[in-house]
MIDOSE-1310 file (N, C-alpha, C; in nm, 2 decimals, decimal comma, always signed):
residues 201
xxxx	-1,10/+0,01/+0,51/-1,18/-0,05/+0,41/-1,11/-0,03/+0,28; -1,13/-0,10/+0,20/-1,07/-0,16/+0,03/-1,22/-0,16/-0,05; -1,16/-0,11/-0,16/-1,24/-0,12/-0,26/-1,16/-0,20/-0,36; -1,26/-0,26/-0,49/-1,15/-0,26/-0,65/-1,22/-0,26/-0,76
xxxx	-1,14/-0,21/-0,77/-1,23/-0,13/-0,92/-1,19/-0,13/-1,03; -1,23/-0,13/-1,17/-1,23/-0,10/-1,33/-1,13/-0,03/-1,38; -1,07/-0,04/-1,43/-1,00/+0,08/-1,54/-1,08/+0,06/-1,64; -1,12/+0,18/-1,72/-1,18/+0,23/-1,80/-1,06/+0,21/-1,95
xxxx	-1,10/+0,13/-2,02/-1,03/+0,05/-2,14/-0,93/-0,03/-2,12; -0,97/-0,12/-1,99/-0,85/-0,27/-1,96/-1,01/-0,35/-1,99; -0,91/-0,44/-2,06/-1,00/-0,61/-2,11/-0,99/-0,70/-1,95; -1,15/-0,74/-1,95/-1,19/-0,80/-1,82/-1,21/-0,96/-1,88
xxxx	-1,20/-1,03/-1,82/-1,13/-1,05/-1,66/-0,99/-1,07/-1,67; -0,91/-1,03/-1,58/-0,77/-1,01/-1,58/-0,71/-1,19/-1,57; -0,62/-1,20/-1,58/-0,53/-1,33/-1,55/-0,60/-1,42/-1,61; -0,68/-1,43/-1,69/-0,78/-1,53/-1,78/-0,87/-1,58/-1,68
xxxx	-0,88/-1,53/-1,57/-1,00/-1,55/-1,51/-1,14/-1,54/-1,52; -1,23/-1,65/-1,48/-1,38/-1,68/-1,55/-1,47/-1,53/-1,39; -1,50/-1,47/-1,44/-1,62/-1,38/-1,36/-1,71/-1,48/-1,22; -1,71/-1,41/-1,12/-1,65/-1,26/-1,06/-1,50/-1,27/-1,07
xxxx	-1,44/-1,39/-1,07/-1,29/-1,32/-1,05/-1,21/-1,25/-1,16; -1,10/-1,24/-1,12/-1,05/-1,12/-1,20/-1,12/-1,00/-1,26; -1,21/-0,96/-1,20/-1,27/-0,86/-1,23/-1,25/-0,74/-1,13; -1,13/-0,67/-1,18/-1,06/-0,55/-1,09/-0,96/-0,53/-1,21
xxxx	-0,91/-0,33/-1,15/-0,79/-0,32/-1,23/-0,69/-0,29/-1,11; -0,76/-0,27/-0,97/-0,69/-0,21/-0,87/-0,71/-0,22/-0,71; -0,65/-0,22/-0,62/-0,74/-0,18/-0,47/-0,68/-0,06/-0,42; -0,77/-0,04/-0,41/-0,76/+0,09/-0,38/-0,85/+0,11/-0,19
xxxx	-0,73/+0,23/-0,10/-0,79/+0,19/+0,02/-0,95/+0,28/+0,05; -0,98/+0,27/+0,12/-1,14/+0,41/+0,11/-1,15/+0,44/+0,29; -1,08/+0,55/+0,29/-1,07/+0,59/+0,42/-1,19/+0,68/+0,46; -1,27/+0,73/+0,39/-1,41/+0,78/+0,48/-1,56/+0,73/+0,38
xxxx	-1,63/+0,76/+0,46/-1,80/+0,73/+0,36/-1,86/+0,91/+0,45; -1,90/+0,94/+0,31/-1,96/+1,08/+0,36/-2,10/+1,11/+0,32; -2,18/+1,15/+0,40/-2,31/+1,16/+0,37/-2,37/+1,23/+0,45; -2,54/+1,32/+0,34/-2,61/+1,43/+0,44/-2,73/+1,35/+0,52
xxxx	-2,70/+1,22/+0,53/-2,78/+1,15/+0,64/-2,75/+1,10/+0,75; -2,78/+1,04/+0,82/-2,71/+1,00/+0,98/-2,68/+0,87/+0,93; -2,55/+0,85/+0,94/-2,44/+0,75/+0,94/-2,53/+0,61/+1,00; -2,58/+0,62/+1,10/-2,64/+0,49/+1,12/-2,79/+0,47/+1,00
xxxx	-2,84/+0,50/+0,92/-2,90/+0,52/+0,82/-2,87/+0,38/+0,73; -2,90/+0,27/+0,71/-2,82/+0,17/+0,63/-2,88/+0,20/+0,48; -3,00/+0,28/+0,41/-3,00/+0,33/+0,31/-2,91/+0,37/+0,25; -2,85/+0,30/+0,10/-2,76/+0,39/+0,04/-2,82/+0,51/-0,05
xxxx	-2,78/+0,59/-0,10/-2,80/+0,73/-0,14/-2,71/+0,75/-0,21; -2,76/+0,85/-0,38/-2,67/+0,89/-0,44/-2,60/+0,92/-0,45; -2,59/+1,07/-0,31/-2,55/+1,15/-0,26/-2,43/+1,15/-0,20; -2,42/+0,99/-0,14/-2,30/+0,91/-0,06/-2,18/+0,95/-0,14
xxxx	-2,08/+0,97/-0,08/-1,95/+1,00/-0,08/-1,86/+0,94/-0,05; -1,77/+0,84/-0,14/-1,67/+0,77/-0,07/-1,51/+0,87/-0,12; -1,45/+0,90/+0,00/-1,34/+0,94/+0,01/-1,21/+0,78/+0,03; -1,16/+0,77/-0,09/-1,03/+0,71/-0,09/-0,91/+0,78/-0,15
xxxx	-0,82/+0,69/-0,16/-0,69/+0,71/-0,20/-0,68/+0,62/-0,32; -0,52/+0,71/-0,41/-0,56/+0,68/-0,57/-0,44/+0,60/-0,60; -0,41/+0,50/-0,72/-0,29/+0,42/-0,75/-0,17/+0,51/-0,73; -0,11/+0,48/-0,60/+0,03/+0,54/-0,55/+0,01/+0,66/-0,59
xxxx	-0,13/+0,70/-0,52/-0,14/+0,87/-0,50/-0,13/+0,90/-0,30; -0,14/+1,04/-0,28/-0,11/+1,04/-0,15/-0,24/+1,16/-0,14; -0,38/+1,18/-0,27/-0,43/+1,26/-0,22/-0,54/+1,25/-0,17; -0,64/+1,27/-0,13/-0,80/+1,20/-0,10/-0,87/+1,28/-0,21
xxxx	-0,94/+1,17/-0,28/-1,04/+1,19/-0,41/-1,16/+1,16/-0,32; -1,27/+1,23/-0,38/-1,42/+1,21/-0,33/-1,46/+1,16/-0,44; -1,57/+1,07/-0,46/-1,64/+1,03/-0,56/-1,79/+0,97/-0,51; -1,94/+1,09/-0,57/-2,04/+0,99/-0,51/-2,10/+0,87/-0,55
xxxx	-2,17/+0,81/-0,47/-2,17/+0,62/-0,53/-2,22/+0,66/-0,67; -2,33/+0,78/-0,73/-2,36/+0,77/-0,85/-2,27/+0,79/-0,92; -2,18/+0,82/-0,93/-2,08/+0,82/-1,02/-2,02/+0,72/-1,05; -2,01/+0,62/-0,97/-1,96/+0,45/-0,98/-1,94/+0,40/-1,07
xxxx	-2,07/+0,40/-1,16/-2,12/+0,30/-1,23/-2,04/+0,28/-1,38; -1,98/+0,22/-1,47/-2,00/+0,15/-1,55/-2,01/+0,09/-1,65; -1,98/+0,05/-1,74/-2,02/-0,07/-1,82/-1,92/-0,14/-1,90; -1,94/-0,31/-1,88/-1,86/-0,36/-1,95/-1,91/-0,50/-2,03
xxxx	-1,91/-0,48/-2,18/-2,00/-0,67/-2,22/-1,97/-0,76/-2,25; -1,89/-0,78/-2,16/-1,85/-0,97/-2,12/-1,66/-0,94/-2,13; -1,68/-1,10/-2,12/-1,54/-1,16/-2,13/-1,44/-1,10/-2,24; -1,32/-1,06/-2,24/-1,26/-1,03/-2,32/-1,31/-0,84/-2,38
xxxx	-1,38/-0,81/-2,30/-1,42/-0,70/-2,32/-1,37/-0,53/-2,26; -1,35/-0,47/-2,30/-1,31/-0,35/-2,18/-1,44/-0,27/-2,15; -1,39/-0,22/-2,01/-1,46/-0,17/-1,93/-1,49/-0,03/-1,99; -1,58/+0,00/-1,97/-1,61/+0,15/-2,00/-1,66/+0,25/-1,93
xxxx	-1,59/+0,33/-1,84/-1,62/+0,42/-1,69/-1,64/+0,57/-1,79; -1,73/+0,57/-1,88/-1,72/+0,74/-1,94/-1,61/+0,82/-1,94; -1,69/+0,91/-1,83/-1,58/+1,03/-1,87/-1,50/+1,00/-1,72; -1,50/+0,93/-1,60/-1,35/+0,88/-1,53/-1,28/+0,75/-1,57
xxxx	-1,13/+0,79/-1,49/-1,04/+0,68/-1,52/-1,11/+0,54/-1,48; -1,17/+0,55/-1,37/-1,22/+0,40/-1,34/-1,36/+0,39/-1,29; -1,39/+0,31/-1,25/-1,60/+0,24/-1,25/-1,57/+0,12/-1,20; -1,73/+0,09/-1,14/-1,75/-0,06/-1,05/-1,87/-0,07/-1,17
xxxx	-1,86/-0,17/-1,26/-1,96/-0,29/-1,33/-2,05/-0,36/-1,32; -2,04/-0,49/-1,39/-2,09/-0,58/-1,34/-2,09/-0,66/-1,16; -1,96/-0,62/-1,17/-1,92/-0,70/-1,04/-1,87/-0,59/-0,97; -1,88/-0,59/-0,85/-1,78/-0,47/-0,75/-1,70/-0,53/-0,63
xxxx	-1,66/-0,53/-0,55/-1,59/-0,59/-0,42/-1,57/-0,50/-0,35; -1,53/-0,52/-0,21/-1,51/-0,39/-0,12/-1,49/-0,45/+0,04; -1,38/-0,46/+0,11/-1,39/-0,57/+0,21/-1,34/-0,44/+0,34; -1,36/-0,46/+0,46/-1,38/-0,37/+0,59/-1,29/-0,44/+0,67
xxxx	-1,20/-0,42/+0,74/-1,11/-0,48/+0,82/-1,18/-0,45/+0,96; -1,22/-0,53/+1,06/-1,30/-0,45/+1,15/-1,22/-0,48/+1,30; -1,12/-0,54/+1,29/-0,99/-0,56/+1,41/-0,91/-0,71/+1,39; -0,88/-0,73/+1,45/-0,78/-0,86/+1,50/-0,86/-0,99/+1,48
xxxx	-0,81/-1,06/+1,49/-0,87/-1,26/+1,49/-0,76/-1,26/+1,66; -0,77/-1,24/+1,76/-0,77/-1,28/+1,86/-0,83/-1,36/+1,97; -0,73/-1,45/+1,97/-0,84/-1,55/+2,07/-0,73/-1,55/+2,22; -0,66/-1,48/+2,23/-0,64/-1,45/+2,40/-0,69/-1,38/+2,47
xxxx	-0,71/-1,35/+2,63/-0,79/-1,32/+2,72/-0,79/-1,16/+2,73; -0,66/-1,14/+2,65/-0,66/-0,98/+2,65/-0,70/-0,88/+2,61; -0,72/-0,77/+2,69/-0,80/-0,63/+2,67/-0,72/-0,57/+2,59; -0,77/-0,50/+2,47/-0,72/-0,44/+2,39/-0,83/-0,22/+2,41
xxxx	-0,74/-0,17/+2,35/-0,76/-0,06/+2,32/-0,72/+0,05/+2,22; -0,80/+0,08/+2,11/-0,81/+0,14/+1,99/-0,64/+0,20/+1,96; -0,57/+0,18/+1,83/-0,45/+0,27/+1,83/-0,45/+0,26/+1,68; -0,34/+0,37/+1,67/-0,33/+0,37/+1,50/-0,19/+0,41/+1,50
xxxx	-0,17/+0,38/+1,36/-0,02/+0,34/+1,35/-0,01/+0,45/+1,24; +0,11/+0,57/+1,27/+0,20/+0,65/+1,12/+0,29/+0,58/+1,13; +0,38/+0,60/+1,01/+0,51/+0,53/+0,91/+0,55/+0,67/+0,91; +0,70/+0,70/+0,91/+0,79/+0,73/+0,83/+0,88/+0,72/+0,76
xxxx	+0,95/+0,69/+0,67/+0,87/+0,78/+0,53/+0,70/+0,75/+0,50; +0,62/+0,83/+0,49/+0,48/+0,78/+0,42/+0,40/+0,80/+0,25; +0,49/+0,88/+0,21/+0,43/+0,92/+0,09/+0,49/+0,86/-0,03; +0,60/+0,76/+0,01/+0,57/+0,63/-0,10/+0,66/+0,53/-0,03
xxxx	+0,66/+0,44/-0,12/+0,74/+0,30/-0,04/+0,78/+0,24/-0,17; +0,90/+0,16/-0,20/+0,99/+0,08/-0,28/+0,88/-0,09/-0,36; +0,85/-0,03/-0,53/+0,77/-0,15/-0,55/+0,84/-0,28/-0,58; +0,78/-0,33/-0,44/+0,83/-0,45/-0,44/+0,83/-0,54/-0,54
xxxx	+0,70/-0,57/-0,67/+0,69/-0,63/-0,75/+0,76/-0,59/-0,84; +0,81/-0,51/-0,85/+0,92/-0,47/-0,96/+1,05/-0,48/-0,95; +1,07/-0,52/-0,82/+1,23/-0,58/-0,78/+1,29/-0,50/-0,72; +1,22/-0,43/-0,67/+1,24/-0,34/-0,56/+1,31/-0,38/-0,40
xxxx	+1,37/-0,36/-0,33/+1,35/-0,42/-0,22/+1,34/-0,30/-0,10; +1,23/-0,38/-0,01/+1,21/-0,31/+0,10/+1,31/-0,18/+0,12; +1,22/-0,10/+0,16/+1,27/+0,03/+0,30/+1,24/+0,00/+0,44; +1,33/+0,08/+0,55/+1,32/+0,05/+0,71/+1,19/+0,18/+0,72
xxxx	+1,10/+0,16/+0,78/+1,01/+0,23/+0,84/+1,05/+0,27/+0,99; +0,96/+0,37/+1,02/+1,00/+0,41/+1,17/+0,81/+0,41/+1,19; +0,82/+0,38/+1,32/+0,64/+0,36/+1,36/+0,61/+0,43/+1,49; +0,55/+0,50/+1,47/+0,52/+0,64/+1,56/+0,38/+0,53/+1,61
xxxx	+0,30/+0,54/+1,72/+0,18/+0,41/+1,76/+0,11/+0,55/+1,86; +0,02/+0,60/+1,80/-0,11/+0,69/+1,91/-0,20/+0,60/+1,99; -0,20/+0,58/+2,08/-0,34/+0,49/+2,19/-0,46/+0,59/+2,26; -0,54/+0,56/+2,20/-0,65/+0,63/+2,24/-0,76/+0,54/+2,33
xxxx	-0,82/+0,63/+2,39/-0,96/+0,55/+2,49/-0,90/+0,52/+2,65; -0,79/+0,56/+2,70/-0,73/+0,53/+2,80/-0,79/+0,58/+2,92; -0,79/+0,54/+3,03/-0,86/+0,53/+3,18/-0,73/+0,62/+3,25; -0,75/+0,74/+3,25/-0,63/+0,78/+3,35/-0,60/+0,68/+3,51
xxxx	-0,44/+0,70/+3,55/-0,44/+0,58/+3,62/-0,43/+0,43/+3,64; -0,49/+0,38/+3,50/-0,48/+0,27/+3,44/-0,38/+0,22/+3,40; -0,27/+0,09/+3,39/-0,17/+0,06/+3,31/-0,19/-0,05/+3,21; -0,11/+0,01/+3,11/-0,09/-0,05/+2,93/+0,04/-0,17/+2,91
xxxx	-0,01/-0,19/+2,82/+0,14/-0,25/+2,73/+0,11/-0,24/+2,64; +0,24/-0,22/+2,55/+0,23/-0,22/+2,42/+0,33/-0,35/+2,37; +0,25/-0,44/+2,24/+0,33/-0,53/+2,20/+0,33/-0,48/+2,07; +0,46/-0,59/+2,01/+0,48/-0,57/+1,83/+0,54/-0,69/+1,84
xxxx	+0,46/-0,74/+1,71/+0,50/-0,88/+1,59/+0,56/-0,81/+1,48; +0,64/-0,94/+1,43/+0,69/-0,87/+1,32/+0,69/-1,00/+1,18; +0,56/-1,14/+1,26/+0,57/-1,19/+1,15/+0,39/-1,25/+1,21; +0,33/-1,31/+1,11/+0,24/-1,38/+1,14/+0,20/-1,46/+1,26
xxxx	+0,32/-1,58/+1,24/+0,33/-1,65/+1,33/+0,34/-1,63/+1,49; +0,42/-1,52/+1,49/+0,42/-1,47/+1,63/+0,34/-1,38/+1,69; +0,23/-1,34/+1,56/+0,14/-1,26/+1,64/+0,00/-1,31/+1,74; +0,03/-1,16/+1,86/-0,07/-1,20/+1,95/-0,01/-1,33/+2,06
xxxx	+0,09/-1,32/+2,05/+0,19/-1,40/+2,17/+0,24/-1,29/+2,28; +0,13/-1,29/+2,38/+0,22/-1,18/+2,45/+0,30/-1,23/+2,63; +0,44/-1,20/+2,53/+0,52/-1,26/+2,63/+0,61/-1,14/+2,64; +0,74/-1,08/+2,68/+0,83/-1,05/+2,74/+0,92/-1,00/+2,56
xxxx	+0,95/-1,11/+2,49/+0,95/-1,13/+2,40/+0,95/-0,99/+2,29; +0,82/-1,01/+2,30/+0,72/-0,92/+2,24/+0,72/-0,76/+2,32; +0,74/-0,78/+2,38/+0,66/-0,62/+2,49/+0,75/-0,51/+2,43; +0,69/-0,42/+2,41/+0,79/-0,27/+2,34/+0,76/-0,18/+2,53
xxxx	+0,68/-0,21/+2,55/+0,65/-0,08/+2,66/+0,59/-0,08/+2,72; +0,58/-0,01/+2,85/+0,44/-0,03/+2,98/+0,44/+0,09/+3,01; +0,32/+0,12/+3,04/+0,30/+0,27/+3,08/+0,17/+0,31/+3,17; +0,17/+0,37/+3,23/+0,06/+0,45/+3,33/-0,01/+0,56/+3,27
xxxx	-0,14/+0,52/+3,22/-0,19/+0,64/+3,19/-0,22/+0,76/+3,24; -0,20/+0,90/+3,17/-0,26/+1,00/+3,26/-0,33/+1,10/+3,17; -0,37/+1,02/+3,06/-0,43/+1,14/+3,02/-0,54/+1,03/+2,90; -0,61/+1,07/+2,84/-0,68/+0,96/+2,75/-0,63/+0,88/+2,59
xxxx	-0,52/+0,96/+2,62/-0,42/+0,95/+2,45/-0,29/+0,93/+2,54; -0,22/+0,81/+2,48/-0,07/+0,80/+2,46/-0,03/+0,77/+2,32; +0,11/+0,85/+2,29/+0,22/+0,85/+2,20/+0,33/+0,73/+2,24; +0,39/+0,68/+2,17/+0,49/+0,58/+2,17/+0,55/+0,60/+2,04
xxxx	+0,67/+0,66/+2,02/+0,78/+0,62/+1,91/+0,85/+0,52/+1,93; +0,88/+0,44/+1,82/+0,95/+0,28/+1,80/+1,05/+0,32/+1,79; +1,11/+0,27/+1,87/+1,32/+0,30/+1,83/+1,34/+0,21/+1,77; +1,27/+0,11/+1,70/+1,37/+0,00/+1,60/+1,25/+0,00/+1,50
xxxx	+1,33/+0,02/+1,38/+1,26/+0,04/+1,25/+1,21/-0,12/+1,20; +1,11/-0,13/+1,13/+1,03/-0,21/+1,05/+1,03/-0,21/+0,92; +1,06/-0,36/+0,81/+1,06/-0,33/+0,68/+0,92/-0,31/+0,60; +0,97/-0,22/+0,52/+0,80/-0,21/+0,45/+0,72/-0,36/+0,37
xxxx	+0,82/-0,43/+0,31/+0,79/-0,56/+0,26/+0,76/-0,64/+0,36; +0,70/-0,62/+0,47/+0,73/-0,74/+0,57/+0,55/-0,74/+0,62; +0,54/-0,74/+0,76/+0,39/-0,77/+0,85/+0,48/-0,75/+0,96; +0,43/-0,63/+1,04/+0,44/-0,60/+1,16/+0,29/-0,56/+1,22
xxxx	+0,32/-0,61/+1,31/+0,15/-0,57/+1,40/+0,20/-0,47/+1,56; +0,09/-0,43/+1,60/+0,08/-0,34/+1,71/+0,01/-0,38/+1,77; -0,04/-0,39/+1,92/-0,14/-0,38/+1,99/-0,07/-0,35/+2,16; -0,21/-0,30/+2,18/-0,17/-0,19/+2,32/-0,32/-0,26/+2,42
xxxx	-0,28/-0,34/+2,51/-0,37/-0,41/+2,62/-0,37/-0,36/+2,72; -0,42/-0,37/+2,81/-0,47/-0,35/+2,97/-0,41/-0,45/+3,05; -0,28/-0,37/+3,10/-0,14/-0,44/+3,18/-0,26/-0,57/+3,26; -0,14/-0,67/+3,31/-0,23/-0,75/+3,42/-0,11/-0,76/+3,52
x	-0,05/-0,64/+3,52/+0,03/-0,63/+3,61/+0,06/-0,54/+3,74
């Protein structure tokens, strides 16, 4: 999940854009929601907790939704988050990635992807050019007994083509978690994808 949010004394809306757009100073990613209620609960609460990460920080900030708030009056105006750096306003955004746009017959199963190096990467907008990544791939939810593949794309266009091509690996599960390290590095300026299916072989 992504949030974007205010800086506290930047003039809104950014790029001369007319409201809602341009109304952000940043995105920022939000890796947990914390709360003393049961998570299936769709009431939001003061109390709520969102844990993200900070402009090319590597630390987890908490912040609860009351604290969010705000204010800014109008066009051409800056934002005013009190006493933090930043605040959600008039407008807020916040979008959930919740898997793939897949439309082949294939079984997929849950994985997550580390990088090395992870604690910064080369800014591209500044004329930076890409670093090689190395991609470590954990698969979880596995059926001991059962066999995998693992694919990787490494552009748009070719994702979710699973041919021979594509295949990094096949394996037999024996336990509920597999590890896979990538022997061929990935650029950070680029789109590579991962996915780990249920062999049909």
């Amino acid at each position: 999940m992504t949030w974007m949010i205010l800086w506290s004394g930047q003039e809104y809306p950014i790029y001369d854009l007319t409201p809602p757009a341009g109304m952000y100073g940043h995105v920022e990613p939000v890796i947990g929601i914390q709360s003393n209620h049961p998570l299936n609960d769709s009431t939001v609460y003061d109390d709520d907790t969102v844990v993200h990460f900070t402009d090319a920080g590597i630390l987890n900030v908490h912040r609860t939704l009351s604290s969010l708030g705000g204010s800014w009056a109008g066009p051409g105006k800056q934002a005013d988050c009190g006493s933090y750096q930043y605040c959600m306003a008039s407008y807020a955004f916040g979008w959930a990635i919740k898997g793939f746009v897949d439309n082949s017959t294939e079984t997929s199963v849950p994985a997550s992807l580390k990088i090395d190096p992870w604690q910064s990467e080369p800014d591209i907008r500044a004329g930076a050019t890409g670093e090689e990544l190395q991609g470590t791939l954990t698969v979880s939810g596995l059926e001991s007994g059962k066999k995998y593949a693992i694919y990787r794309w490494d552009s748009v266009d070719t994702a979710f083509t699973y041919t021979d091509t594509y295949l990094k690996t096949s394996f037999t599960a024996s336990d509920e978690e597999y590890e896979y390290k990538d022997d061929t590095s990935f650029i950070s300026s680029g789109s590579t994808y991962y996915r780990c299916v249920v062999s049909k072989n």
